[in-house]
C-alpha distance (Angstrom), angle and dihedral (degrees) to the residues before:
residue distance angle dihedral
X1 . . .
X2 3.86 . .
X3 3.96 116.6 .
X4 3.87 106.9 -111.8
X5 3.54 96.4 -142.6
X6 4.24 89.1 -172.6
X7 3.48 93.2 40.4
X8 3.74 104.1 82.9
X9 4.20 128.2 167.6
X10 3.60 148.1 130.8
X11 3.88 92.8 -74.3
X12 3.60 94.6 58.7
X13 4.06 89.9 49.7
X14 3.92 94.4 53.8
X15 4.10 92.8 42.8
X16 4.20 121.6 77.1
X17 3.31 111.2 -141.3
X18 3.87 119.6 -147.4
X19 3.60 107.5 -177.0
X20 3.87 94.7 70.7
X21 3.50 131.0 71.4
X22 3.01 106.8 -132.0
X23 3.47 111.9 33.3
X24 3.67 76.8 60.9
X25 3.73 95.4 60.8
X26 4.02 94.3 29.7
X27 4.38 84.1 56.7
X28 4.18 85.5 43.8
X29 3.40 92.8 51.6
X30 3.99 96.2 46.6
X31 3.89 93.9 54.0
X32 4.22 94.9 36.1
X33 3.18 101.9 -120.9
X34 3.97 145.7 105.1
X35 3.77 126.1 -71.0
X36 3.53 88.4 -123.9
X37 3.76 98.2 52.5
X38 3.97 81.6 50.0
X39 3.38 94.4 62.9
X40 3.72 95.5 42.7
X41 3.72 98.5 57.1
X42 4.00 85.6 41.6
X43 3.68 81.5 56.1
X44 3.86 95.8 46.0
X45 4.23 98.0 42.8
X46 3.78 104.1 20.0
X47 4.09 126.6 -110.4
X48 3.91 97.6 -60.9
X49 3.67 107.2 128.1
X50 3.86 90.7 -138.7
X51 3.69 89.6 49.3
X52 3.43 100.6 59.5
X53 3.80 93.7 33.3
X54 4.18 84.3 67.9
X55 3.97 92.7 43.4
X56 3.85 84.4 54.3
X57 3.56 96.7 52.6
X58 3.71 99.5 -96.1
X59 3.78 92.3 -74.2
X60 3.37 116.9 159.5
């Protein structure tokens, strides 16, 4: 699925996107930690923000 860059909503705030760049690095850089480890506990939990926010520790 294409990212809708004029479409914007609650949805896309509370999903992680992996198949851009920078929304990649921009969701890294939020929680402090690596890209990889990122996609890992994306990979573990699924893409929901909150999700992955508990895998990580609840950093923020």
């Amino acid at each position: 699925m294409s990212d809708n860059k004029t479409s914007v909503g609650g949805q896309d705030r509370e999903r992680i996107s992996l198949s851009e760049d920078y929304e990649v690095r921009d969701w890294a850089a939020r929680f402090g930690v690596s890209e990889k480890a990122l996609r890992d506990a994306v990979a573990r939990v699924g893409d929901r923000m909150e999700d992955v926010q508990r895998e990580l520790g609840g950093r923020q």
